[in-house]
N, CA, C and O atoms as a GROMACS GRO file, in nm:
protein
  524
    1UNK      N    1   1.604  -2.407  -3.057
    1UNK     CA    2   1.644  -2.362  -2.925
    1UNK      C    3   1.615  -2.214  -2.907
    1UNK      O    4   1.556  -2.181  -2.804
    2UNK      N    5   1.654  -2.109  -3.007
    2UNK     CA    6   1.592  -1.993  -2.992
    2UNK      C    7   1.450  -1.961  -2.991
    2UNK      O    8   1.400  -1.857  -2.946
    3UNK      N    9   1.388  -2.066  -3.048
    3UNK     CA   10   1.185  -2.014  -3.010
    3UNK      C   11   1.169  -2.060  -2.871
    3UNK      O   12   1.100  -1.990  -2.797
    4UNK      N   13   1.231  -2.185  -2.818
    4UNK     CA   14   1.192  -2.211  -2.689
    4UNK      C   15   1.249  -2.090  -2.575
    4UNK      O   16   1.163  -2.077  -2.488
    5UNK      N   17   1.324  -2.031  -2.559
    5UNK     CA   18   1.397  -1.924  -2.513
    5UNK      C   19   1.295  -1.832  -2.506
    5UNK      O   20   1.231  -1.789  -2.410
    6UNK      N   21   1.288  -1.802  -2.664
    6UNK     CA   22   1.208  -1.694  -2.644
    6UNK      C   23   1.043  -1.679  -2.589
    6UNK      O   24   0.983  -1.587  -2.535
    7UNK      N   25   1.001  -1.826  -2.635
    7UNK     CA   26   0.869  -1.872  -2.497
    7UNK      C   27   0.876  -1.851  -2.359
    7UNK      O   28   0.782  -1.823  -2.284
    8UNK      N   29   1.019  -1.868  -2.324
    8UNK     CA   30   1.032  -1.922  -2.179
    8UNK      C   31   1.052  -1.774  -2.136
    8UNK      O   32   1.033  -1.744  -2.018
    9UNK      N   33   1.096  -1.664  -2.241
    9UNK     CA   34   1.195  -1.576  -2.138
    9UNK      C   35   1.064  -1.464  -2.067
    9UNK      O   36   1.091  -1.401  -1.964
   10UNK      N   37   0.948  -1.450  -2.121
   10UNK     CA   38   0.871  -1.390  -2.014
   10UNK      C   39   0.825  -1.437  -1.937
   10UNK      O   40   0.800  -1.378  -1.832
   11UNK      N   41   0.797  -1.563  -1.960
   11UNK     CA   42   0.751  -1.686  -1.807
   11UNK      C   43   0.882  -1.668  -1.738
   11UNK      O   44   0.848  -1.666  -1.620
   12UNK      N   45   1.008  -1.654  -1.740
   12UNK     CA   46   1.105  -1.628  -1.660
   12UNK      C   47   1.097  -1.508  -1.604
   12UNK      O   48   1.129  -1.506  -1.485
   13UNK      N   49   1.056  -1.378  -1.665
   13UNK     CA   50   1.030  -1.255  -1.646
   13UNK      C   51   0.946  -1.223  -1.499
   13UNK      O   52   0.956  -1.155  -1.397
   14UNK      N   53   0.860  -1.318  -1.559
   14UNK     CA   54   0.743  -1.298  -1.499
   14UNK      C   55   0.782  -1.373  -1.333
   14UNK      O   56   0.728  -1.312  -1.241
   15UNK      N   57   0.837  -1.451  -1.305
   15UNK     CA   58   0.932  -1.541  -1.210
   15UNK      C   59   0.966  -1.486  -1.152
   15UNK      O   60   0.917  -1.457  -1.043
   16UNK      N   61   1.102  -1.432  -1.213
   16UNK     CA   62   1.197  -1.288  -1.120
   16UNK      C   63   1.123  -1.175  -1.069
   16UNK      O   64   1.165  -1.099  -0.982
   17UNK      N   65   0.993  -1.166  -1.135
   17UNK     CA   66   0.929  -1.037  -1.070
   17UNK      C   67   0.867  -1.110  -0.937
   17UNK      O   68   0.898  -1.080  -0.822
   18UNK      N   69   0.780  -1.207  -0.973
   18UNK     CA   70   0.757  -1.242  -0.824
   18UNK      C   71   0.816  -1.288  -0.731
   18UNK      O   72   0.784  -1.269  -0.614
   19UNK      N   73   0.908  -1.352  -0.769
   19UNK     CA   74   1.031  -1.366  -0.606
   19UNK      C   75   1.057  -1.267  -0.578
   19UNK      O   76   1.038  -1.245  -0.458
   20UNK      N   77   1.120  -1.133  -0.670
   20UNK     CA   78   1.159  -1.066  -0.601
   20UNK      C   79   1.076  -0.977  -0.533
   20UNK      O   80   1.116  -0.923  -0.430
   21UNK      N   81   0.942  -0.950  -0.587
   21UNK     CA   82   0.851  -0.906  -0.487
   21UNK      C   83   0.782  -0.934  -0.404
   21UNK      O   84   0.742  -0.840  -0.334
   22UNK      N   85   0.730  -1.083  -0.369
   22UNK     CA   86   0.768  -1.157  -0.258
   22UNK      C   87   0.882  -1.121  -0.148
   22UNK      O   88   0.854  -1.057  -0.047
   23UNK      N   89   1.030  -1.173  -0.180
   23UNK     CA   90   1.137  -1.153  -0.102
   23UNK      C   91   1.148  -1.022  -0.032
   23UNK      O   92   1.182  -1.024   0.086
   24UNK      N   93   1.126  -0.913  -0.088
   24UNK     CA   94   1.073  -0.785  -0.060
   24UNK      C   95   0.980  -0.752   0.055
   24UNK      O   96   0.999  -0.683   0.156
   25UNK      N   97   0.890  -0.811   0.019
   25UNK     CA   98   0.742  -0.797   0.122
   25UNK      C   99   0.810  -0.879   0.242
   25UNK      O  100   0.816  -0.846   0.360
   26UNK      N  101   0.856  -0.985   0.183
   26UNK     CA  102   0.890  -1.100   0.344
   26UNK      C  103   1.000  -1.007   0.481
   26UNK      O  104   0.998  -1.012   0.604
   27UNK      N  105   1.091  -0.924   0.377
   27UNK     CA  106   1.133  -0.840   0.507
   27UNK      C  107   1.006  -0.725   0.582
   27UNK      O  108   1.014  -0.687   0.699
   28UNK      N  109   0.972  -0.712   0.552
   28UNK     CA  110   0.821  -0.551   0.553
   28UNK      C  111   0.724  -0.632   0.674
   28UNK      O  112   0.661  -0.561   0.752
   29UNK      N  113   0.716  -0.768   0.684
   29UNK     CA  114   0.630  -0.813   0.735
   29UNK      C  115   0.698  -0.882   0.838
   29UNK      O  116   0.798  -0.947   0.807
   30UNK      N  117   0.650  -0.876   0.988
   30UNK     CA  118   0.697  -0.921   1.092
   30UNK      C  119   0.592  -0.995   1.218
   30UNK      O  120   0.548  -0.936   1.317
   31UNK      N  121   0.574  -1.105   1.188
   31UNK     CA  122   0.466  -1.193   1.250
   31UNK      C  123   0.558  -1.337   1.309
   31UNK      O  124   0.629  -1.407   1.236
   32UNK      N  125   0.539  -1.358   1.440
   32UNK     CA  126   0.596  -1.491   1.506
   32UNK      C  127   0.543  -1.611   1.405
   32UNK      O  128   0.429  -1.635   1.364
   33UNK      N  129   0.657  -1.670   1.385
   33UNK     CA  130   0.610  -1.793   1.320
   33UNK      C  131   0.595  -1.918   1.430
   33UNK      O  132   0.578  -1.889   1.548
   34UNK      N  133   0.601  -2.064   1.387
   34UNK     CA  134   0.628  -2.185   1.420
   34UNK      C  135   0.751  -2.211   1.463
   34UNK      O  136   0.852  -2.176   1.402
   35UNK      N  137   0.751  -2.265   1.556
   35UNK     CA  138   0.908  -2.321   1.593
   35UNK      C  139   1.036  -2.210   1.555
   35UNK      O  140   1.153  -2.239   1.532
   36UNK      N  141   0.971  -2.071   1.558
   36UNK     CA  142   1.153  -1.945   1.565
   36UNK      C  143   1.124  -1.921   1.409
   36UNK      O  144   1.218  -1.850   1.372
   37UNK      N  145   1.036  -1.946   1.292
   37UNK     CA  146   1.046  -1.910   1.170
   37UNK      C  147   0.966  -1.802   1.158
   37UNK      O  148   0.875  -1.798   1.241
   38UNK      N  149   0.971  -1.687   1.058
   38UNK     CA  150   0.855  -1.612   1.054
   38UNK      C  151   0.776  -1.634   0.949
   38UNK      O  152   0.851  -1.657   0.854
   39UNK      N  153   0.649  -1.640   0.910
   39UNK     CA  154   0.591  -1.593   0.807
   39UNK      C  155   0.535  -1.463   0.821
   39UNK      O  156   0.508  -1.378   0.906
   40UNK      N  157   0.529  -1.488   0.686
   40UNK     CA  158   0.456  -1.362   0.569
   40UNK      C  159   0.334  -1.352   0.644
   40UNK      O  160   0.321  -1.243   0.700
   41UNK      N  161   0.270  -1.409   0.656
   41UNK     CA  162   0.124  -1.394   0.725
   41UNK      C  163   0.046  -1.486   0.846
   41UNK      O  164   0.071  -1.605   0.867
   42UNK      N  165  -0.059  -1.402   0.925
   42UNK     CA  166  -0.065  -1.481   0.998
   42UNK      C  167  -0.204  -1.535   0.949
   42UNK      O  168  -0.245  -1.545   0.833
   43UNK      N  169  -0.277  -1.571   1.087
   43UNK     CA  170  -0.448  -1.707   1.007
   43UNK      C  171  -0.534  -1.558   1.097
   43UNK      O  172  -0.655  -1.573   1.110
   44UNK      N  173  -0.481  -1.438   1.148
   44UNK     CA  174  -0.582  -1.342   1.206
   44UNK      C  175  -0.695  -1.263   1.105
   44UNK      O  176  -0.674  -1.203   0.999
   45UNK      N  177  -0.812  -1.284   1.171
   45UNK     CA  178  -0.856  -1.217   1.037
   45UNK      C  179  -0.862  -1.047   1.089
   45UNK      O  180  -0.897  -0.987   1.191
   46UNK      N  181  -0.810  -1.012   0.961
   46UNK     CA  182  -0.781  -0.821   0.995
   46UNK      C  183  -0.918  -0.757   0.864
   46UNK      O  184  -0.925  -0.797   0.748
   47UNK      N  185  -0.988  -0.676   0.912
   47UNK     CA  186  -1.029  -0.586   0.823
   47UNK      C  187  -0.926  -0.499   0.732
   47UNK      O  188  -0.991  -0.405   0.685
   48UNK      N  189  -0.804  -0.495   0.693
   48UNK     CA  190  -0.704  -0.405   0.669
   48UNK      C  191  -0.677  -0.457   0.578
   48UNK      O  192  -0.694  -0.385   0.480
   49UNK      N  193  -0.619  -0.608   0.541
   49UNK     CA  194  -0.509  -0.673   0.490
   49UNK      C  195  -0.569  -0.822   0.459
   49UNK      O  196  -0.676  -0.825   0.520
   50UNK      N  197  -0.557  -0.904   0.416
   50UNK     CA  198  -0.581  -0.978   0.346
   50UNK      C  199  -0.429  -1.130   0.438
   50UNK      O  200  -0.306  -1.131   0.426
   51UNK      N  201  -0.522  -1.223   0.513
   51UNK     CA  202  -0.416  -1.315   0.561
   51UNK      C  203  -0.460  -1.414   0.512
   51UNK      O  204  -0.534  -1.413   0.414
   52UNK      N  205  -0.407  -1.555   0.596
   52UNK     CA  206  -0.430  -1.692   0.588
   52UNK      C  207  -0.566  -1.695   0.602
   52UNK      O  208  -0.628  -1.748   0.511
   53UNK      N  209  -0.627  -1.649   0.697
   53UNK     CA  210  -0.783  -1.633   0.726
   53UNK      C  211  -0.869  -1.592   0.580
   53UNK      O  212  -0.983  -1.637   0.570
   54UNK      N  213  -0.801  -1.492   0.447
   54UNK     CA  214  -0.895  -1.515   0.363
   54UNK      C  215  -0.871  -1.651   0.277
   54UNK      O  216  -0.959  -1.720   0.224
   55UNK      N  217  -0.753  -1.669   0.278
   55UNK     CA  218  -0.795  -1.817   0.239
   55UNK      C  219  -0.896  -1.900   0.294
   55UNK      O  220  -0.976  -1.957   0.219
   56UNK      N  221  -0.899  -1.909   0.389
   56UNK     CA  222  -0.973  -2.028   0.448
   56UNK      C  223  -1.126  -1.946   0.493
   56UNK      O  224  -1.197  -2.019   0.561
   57UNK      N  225  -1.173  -1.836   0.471
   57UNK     CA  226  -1.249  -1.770   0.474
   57UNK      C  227  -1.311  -1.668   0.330
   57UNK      O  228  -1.346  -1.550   0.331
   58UNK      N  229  -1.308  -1.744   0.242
   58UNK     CA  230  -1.321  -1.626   0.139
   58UNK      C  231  -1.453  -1.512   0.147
   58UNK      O  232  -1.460  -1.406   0.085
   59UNK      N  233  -1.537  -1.560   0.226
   59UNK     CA  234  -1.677  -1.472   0.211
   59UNK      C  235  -1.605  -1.349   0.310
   59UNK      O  236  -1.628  -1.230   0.286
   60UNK      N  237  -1.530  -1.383   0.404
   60UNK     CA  238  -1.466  -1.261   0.485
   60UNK      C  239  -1.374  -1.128   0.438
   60UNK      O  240  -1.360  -1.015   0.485
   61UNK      N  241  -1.318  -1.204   0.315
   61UNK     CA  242  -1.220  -1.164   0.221
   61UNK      C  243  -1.301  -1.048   0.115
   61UNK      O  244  -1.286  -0.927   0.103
   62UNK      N  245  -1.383  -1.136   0.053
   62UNK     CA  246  -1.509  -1.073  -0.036
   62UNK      C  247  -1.569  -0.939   0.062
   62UNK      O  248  -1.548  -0.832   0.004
   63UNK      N  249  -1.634  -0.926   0.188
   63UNK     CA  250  -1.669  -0.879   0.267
   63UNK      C  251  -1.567  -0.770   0.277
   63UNK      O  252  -1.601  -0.658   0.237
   64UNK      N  253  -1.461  -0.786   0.320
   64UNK     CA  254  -1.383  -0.660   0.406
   64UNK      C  255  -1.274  -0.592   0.307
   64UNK      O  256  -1.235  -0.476   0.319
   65UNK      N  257  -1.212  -0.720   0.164
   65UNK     CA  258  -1.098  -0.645   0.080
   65UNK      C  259  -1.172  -0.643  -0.047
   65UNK      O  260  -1.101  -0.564  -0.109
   66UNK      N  261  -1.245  -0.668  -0.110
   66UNK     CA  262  -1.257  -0.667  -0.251
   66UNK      C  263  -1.344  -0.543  -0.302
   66UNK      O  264  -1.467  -0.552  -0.311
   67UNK      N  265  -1.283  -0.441  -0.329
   67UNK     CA  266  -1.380  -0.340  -0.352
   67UNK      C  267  -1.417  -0.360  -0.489
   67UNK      O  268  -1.532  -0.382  -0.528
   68UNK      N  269  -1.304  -0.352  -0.567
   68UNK     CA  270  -1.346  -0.345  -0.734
   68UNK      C  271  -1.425  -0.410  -0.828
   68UNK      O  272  -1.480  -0.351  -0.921
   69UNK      N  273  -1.434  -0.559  -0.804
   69UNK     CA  274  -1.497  -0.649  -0.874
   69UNK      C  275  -1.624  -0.668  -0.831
   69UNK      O  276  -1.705  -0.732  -0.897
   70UNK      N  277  -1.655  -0.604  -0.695
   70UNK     CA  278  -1.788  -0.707  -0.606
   70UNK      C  279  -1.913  -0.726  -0.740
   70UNK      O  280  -1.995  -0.814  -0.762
   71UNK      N  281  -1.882  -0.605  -0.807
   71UNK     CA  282  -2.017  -0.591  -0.852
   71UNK      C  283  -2.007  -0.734  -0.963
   71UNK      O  284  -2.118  -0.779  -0.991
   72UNK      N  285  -1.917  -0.791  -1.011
   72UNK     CA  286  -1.891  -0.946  -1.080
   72UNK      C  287  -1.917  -1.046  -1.026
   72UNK      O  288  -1.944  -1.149  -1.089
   73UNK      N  289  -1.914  -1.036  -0.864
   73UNK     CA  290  -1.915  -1.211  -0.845
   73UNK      C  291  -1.999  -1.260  -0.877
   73UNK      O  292  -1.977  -1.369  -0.825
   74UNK      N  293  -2.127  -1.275  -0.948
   74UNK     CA  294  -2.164  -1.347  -1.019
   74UNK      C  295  -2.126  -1.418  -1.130
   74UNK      O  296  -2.173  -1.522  -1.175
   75UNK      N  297  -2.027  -1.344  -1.173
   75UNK     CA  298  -1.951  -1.412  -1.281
   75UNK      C  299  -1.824  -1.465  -1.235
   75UNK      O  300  -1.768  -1.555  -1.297
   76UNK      N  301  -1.772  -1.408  -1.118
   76UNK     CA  302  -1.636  -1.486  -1.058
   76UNK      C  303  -1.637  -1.541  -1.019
   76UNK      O  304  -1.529  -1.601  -1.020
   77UNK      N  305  -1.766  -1.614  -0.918
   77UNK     CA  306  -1.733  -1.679  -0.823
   77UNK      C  307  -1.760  -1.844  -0.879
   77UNK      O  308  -1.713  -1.946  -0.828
   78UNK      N  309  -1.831  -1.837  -0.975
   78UNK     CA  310  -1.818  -2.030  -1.031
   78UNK      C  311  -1.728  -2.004  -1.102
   78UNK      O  312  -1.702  -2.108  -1.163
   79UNK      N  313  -1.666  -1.933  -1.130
   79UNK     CA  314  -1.516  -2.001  -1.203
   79UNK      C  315  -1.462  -2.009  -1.109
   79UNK      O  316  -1.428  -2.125  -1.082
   80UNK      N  317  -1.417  -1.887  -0.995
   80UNK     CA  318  -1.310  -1.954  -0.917
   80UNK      C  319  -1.367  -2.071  -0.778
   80UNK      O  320  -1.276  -2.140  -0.732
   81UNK      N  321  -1.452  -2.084  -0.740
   81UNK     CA  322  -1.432  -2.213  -0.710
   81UNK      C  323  -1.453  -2.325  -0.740
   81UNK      O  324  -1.449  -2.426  -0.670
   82UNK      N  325  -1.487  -2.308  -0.888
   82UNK     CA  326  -1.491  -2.455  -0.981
   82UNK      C  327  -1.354  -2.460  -1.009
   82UNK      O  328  -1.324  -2.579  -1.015
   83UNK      N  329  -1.281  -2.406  -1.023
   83UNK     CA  330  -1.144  -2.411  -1.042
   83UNK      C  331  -1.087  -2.478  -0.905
   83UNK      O  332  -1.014  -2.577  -0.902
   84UNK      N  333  -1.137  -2.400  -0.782
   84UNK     CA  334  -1.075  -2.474  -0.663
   84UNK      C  335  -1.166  -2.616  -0.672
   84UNK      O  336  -1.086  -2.709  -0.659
   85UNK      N  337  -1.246  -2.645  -0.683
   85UNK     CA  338  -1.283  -2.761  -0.651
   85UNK      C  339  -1.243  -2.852  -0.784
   85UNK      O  340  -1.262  -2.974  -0.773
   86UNK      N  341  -1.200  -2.814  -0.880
   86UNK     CA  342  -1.171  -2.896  -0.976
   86UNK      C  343  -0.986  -2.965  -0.949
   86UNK      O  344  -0.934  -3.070  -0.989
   87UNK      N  345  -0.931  -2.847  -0.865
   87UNK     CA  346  -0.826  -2.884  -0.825
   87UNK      C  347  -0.794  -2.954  -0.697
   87UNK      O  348  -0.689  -3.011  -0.666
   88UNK      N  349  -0.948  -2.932  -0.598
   88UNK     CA  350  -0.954  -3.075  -0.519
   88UNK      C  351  -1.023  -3.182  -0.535
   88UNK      O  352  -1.044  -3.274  -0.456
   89UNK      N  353  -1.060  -3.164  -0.645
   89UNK     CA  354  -1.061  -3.320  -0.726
   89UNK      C  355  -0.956  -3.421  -0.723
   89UNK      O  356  -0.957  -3.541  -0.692
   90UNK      N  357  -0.868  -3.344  -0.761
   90UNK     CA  358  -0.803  -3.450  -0.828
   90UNK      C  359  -0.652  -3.550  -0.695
   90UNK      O  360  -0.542  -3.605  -0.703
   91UNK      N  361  -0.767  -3.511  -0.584
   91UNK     CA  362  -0.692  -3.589  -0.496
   91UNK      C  363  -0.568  -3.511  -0.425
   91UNK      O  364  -0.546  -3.535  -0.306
   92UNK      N  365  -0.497  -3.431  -0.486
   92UNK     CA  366  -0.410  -3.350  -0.386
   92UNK      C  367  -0.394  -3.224  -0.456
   92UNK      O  368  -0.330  -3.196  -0.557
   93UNK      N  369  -0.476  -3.145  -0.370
   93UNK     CA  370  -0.460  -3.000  -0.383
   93UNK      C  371  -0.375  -2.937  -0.439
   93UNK      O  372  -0.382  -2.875  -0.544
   94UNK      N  373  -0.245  -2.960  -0.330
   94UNK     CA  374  -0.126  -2.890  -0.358
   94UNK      C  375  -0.060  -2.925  -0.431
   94UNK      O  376   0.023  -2.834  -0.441
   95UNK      N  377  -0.025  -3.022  -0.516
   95UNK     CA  378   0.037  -3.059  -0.629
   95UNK      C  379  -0.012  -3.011  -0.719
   95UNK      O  380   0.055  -2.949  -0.802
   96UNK      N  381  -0.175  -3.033  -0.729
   96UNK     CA  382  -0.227  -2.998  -0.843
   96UNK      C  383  -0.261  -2.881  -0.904
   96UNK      O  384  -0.294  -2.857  -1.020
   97UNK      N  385  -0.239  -2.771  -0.752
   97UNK     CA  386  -0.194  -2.633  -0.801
   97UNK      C  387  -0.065  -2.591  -0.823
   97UNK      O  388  -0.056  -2.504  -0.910
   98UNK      N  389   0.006  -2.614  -0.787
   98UNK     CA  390   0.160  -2.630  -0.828
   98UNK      C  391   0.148  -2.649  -0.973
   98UNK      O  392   0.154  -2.544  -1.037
   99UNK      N  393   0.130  -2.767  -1.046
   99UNK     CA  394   0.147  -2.826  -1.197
   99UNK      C  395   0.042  -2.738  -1.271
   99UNK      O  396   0.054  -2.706  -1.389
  100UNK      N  397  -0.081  -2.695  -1.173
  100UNK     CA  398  -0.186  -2.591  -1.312
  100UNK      C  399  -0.168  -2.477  -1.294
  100UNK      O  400  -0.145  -2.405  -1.391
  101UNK      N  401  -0.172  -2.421  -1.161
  101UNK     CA  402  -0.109  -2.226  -1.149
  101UNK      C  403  -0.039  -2.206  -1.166
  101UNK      O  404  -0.032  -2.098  -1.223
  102UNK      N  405   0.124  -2.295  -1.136
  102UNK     CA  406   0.268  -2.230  -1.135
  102UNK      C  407   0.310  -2.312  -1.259
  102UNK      O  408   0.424  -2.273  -1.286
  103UNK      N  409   0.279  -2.387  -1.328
  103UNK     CA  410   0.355  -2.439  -1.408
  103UNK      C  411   0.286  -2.439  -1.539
  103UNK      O  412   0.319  -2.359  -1.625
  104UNK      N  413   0.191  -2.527  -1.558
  104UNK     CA  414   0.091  -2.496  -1.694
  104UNK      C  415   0.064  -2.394  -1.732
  104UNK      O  416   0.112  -2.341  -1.832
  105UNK      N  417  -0.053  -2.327  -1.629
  105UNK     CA  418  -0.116  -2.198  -1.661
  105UNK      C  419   0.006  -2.088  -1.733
  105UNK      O  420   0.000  -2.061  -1.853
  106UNK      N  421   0.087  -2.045  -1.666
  106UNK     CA  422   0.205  -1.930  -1.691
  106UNK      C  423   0.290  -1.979  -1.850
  106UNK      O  424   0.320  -1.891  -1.931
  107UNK      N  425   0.319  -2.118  -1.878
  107UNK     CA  426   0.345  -2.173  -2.002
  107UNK      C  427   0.274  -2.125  -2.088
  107UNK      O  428   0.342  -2.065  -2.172
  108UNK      N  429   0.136  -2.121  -2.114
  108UNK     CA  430   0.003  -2.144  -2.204
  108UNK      C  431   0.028  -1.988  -2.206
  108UNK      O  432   0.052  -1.920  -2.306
  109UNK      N  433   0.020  -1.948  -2.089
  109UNK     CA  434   0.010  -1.751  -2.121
  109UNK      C  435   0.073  -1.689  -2.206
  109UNK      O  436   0.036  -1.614  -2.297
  110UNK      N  437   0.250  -1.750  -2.147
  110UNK     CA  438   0.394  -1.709  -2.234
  110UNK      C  439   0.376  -1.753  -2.420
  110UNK      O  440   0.402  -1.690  -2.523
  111UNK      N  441   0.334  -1.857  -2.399
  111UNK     CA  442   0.286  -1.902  -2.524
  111UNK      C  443   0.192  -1.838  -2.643
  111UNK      O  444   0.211  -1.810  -2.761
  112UNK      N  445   0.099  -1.832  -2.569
  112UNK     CA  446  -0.046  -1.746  -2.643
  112UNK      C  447   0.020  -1.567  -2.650
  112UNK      O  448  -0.024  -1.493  -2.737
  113UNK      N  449   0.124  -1.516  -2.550
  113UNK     CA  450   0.167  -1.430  -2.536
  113UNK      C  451   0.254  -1.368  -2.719
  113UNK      O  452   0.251  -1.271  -2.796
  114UNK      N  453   0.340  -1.544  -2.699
  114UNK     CA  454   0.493  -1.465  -2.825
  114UNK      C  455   0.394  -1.519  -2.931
  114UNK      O  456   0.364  -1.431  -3.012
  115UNK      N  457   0.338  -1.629  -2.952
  115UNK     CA  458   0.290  -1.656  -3.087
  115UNK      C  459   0.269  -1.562  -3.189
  115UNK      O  460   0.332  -1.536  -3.292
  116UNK      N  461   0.192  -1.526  -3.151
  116UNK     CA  462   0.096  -1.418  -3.226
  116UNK      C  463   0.240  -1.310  -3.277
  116UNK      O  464   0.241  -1.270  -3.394
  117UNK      N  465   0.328  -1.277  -3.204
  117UNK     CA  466   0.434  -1.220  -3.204
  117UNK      C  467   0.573  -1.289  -3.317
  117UNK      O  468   0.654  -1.220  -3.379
  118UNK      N  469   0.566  -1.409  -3.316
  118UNK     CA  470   0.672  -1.465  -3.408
  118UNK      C  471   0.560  -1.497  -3.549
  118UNK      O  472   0.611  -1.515  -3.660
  119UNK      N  473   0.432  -1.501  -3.534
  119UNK     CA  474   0.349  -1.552  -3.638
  119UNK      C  475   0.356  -1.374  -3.744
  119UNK      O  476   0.365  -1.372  -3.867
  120UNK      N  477   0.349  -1.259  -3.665
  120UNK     CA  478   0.381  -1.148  -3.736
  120UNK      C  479   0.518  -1.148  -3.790
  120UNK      O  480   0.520  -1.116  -3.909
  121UNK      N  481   0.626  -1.174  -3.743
  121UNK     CA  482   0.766  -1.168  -3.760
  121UNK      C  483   0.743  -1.251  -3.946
  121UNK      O  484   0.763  -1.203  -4.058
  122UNK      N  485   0.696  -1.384  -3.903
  122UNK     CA  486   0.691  -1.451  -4.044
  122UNK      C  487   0.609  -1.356  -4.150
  122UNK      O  488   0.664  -1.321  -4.254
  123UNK      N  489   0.518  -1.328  -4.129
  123UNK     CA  490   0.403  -1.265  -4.233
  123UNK      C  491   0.518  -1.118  -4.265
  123UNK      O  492   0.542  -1.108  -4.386
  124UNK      N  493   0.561  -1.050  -4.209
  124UNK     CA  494   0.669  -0.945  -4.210
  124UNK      C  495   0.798  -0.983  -4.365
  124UNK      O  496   0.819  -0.934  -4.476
  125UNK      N  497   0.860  -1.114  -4.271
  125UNK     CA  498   0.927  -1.192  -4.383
  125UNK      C  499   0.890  -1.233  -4.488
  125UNK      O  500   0.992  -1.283  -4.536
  126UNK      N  501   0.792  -1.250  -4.575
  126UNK     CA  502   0.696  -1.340  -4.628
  126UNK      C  503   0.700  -1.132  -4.724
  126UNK      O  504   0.768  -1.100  -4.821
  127UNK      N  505   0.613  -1.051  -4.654
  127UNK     CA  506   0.596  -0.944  -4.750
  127UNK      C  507   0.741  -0.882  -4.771
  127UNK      O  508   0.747  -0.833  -4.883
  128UNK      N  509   0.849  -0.870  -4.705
  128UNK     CA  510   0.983  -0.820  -4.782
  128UNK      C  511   1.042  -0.911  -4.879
  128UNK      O  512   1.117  -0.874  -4.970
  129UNK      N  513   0.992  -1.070  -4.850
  129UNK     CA  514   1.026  -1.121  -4.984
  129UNK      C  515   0.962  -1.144  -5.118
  129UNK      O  516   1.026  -1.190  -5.213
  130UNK      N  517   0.808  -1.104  -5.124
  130UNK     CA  518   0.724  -1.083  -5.219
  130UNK      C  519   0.699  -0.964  -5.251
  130UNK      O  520   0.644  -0.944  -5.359
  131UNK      N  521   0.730  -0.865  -5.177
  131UNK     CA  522   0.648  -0.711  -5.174
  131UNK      C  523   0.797  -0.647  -5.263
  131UNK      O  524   0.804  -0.529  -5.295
   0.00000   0.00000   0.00000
């Protein structure tokens, strides 16, 4: 029970940071929603800011926000939309990013993260009891 904890507790970390910086931004931002709700963003496309429109527009996105990487997309751009299209493969989008971005992916990270970290702890133990 304590190794799983300690797997989980920066994938938890990592959680609380984004709600709460999310929840944060959601007051900062003031756009008419649907039916009296607001969102976070609208589908306008802005040279400024980054909306719903770069989703559904990424060459616009690439174009007007991405300064740092441009000089990569050759190397970014078949991963990330083999990644999107590998995740509309599989028949529903949104589930299937749900279970591989928010849930798998962040596991595997936290994971590959402490290992290496409890695998020193042992080798540590291992030389105060031989050394």
């Amino acid at each position: 029970m304590k190794k799983l904890s300690l797997y989980l507790l920066p994938l938890l970390l990592a959680l609380s940071a984004m709600v709460a910086v999310n929840e944060y931004a959601r007051g900062t931002v003031s756009s008419a929603g649907l039916k009296g709700q607001t969102k976070m963003n609208s589908a306008v496309a802005t040279p400024d800011a980054c909306t719903w429109n770069c989703y559904n527009d990424t060459g616009y996105c690439k174009r007007h926000h991405v300064k740092l990487v441009s000089g990569y997309f050759g190397f970014i751009d078949p991963l990330y939309f083999g990644m999107i299209r590998a995740l509309m493969s599989t028949g529903d989008y949104g589930v299937a990013n749900l279970l591989f971005l928010v849930a798998l992916w962040p596991m595997l990270m936290s994971y590959l993260l402490i290992k290496p970290l409890l695998i020193q702890l042992q080798i540590n133990k291992l030389k105060k009891r031989h050394g």
